[in-house]
C-alpha positions in Angstrom: 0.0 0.0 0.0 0.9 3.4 -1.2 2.1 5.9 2.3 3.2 8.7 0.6 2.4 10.8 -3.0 3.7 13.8 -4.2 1.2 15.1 -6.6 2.2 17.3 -9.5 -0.2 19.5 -11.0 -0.4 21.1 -14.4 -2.8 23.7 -13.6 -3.7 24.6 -17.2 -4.8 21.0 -17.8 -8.2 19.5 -16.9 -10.5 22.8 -17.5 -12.9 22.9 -14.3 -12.0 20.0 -13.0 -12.3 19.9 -9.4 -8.8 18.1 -8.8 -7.6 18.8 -5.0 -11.2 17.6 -4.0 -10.9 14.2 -6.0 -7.4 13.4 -4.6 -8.3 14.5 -1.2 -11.4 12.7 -1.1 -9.8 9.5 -2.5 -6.3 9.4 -0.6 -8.2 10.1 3.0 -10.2 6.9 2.3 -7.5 4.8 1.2 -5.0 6.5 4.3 -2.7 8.3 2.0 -0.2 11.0 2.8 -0.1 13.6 0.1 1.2 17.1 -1.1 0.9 19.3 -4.0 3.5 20.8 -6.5 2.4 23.1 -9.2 4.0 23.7 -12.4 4.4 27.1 -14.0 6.9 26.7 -16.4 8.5 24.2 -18.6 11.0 21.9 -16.9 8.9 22.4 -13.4 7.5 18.6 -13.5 11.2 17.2 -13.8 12.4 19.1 -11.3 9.5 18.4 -8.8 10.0 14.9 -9.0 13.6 15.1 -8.6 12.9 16.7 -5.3 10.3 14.3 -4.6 12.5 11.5 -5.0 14.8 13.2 -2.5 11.9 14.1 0.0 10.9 10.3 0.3 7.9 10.1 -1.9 6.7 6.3 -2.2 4.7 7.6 -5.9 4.8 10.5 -7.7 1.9 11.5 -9.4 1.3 13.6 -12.5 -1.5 15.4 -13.3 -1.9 16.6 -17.1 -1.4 15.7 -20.3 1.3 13.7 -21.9 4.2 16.6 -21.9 3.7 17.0 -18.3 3.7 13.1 -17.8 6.9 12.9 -19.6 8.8 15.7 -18.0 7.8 14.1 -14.6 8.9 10.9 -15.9 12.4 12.4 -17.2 13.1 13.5 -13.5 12.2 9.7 -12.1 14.4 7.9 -14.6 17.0 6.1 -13.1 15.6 5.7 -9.9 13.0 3.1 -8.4 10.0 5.7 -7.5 7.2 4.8 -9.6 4.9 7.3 -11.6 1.5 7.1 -11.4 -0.6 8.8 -14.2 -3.6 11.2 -13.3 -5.3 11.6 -17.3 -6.0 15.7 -17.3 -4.6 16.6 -20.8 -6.6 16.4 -24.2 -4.9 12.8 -25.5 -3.8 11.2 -22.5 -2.1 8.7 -25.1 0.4 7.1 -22.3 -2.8 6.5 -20.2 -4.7 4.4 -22.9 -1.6 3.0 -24.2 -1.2 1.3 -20.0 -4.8 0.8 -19.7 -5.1 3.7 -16.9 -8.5 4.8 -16.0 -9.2 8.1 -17.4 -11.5 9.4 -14.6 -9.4 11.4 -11.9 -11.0 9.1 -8.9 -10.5 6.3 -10.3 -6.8 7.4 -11.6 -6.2 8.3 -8.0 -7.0 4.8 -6.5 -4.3 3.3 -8.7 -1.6 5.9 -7.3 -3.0 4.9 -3.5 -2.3 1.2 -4.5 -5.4 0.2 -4.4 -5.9 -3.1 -7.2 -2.4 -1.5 -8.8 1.0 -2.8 -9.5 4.5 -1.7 -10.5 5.6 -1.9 -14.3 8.5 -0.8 -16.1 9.0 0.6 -19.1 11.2 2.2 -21.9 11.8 5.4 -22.7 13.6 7.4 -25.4 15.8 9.7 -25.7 16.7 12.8 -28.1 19.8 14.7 -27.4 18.9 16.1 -24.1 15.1 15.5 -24.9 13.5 12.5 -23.0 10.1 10.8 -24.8 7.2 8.2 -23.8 5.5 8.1 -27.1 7.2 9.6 -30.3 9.1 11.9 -32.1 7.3 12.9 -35.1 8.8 14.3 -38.2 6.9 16.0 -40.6 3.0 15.3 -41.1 2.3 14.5 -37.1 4.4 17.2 -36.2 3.1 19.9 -38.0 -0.6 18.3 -37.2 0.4 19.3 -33.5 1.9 22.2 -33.8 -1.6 23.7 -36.3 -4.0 21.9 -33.7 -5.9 25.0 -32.6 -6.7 24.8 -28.7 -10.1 26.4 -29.1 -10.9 23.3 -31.0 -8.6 21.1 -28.3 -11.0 22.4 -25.7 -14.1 21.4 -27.4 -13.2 18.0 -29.0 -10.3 16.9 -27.1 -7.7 14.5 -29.2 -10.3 14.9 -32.2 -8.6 18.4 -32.5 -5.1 17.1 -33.9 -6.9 14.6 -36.6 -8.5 18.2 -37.6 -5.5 19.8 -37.8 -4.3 16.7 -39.6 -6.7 16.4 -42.3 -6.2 19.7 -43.0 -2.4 19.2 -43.6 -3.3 16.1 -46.2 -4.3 18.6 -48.3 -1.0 19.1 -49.7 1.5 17.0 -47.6 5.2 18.0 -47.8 7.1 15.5 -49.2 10.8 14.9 -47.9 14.0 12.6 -48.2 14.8 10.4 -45.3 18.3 8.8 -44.4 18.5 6.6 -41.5 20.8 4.7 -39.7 19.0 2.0 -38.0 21.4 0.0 -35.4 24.3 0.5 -37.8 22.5 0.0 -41.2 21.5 2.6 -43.8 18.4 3.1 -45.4 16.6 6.2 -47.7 13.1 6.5 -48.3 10.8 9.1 -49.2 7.6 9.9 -47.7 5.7 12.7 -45.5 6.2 11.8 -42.2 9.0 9.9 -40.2 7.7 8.6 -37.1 10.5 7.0 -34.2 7.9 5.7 -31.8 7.9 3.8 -28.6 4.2 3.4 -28.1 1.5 2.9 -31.0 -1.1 4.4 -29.6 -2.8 7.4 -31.3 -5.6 8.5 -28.9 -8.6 7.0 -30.5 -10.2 3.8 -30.6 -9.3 1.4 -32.7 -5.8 4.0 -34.3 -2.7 2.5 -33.5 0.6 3.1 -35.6 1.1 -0.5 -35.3 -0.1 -3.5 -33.0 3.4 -4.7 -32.7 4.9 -1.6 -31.1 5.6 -2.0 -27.3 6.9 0.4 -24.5 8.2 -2.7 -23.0 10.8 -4.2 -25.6 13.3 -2.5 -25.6 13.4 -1.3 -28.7 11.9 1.6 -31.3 9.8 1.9 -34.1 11.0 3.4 -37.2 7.8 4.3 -39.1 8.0 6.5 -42.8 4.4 6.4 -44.1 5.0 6.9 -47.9 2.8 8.9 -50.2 1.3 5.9 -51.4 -0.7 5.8 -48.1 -2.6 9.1 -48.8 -5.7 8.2 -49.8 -6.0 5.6 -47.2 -4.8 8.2 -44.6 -8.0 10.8 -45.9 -10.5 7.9 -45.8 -9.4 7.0 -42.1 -9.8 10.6 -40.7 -13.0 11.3 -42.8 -14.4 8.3 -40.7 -13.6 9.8 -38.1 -14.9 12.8 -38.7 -18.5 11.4 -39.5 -21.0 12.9 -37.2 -21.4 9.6 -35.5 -17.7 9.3 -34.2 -18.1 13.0 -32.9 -21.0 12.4 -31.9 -20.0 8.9 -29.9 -16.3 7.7 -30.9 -17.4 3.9 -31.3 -15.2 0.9 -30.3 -13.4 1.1 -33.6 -13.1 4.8 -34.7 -12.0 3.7 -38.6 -12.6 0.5 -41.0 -10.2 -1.9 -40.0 -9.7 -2.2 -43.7 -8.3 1.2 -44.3 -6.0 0.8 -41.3 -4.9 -2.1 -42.6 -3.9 -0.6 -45.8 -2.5 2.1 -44.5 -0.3 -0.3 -42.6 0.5 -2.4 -45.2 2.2 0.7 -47.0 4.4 2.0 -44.3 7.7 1.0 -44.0 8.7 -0.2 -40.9 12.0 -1.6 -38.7 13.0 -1.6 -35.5 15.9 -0.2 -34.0 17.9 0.4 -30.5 20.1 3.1 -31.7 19.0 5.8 -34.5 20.1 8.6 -36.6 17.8 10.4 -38.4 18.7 13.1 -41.9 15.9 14.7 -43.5 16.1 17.0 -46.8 14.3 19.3 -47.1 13.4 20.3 -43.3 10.8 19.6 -41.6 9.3 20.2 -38.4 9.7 17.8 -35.3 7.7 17.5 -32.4 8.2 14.7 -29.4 4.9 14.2 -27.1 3.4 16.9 -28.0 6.4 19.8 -27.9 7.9 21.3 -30.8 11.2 21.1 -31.2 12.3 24.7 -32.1 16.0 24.1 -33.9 17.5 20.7 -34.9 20.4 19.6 -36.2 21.0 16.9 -38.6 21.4 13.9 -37.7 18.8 13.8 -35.0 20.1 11.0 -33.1 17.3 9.0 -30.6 17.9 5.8 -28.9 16.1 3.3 -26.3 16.4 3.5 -22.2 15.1 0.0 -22.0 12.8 -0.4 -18.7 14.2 3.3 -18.0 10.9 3.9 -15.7 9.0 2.7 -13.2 5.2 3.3 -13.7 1.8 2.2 -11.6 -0.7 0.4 -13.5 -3.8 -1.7 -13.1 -3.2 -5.7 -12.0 
């Protein structure tokens, strides 16, 4: 049983949420000592659970979306203090992708311990830039950095596949050169995906259902203009009034994934470098990466974190 969480908040996530009631109400019943760090500023999540770590927290808990899961994350790397998830941001990708409750009570009865266990996962690393999910080159990033928050407020992940059919109208197509684990390859496509979960949000969306956060290893992922048209049929599913309306089990035909997925090209790597002509833009969990230089090189931290998930 959980004894102590340190709780840190992103208090532009969640919208009216009534968080400090939730957690209070749940961690009294389940005899839970717990305090509160807010962040203001980027780099505040790592550096609370640093001083978590060193304060004696059992858990550290994150409250927000995936950006401020993975900067808590980068400051609990390396050490044995678990991170428990608290879903408050528009994706919550990481959450789906570990099967964690997206309701803040229930969220919060995982971090007490209550019918929860310790995992471990991987992480990856860019430069000085620590990732859960992806780095994204080209089409995904550009998708986030265009996905107006208006909409984000209003239709939560539905916003980015917004953004993103509005960037299939005329994708940018670039030159890849990778070196995957030693070997070189060159493709051409639209966007150049290095992935260590699949999980895209949605129902029934995954890059691919043989990506894992727990093999220690990555997902190199270029989906080639040959996948367009499958791409636009997939998001104009989506955006049929029935899936905004209720998002059902599967959000797209399982054939147009499937074609889509037949068309990408795909290996797996531990240790990556990354040359794209002409640039694009880059984003990893969500952030933009403002300047890059070529090659970007990314590798795996196999079982680099300790995380709190559902028995």
């Amino acid at each position: 049983m959980t004894k102590k969480v340190q709780v840190i908040i992103n208090p532009a996530a969640g919208g009216d949420t009534p968080i400090l009631n939730v957690l209070n109400t749940v961690f009294l019943e389940n005899g839970v000592e717990w305090d509160v760090s807010i962040t203001h500023k980027a780099g505040d999540a790592r550096q609370a659970a640093r001083q978590a770590v060193q304060g004696g927290a059992d858990v550290v808990a994150a409250y927000g979306g995936d950006g401020t899961v993975t900067e808590a994350a980068n400051g609990l790397r390396g050490t044995e203090i678990p991170l428990a998830i608290l879903p408050g941001g528009t994706a919550n990708v990481l959450a789906r992708e570990l099967n964690i409750p997206l309701g803040l009570a229930d969220a919060a009865r995982l971090a007490s311990g209550v019918e929860s266990k310790i995992d471990r996962i991987d992480l990856g690393q860019m430069g000085e830039h620590i990732f859960l999910l992806r780095v994204g080159i080209g089409f995904e990033a550009a998708m986030v950095e265009q996905a107006d928050r208006s909409l984000k407020e209003n239709f939560g992940v539905l916003a980015y596949w917004w953004s993103a059919l509005k960037n299939l109208r005329d994708p940018a197509i670039a030159r890849y050169r990778l070196l995957l684990d030693g070997q070189e390859t060159e493709c051409s496509g639209f966007a150049c995906t290095i992935a260590n979960s699949g999980n895209l949000g949605l129902p029934g969306l995954q890059l691919s259902t043989t990506i894992s956060v727990r093999d220690g290893l990555l997902d190199v992922i270029v989906v080639e203009e040959a996948s367009l048209r499958s791409l636009t049929e997939v998001l104009g599913q989506i955006f049929s009034k029935q899936a905004i309306a209720a998002p059902p089990e599967d959000a797209a035909d399982q054939s147009y994934l499937d074609q889509i997925q037949s068309s990408l090209r795909h290996w797996q790597a531990k240790e990556i470098s990354v040359w794209v002509e002409p640039a694009q833009v880059i984003q990893y969990d969500g952030e933009i990466l403002e300047s890059a230089k070529m090659p970007l090189k990314i590798s795996v931290l196999p079982q680099a974190l300790s995380v709190v998930v559902p028995i």
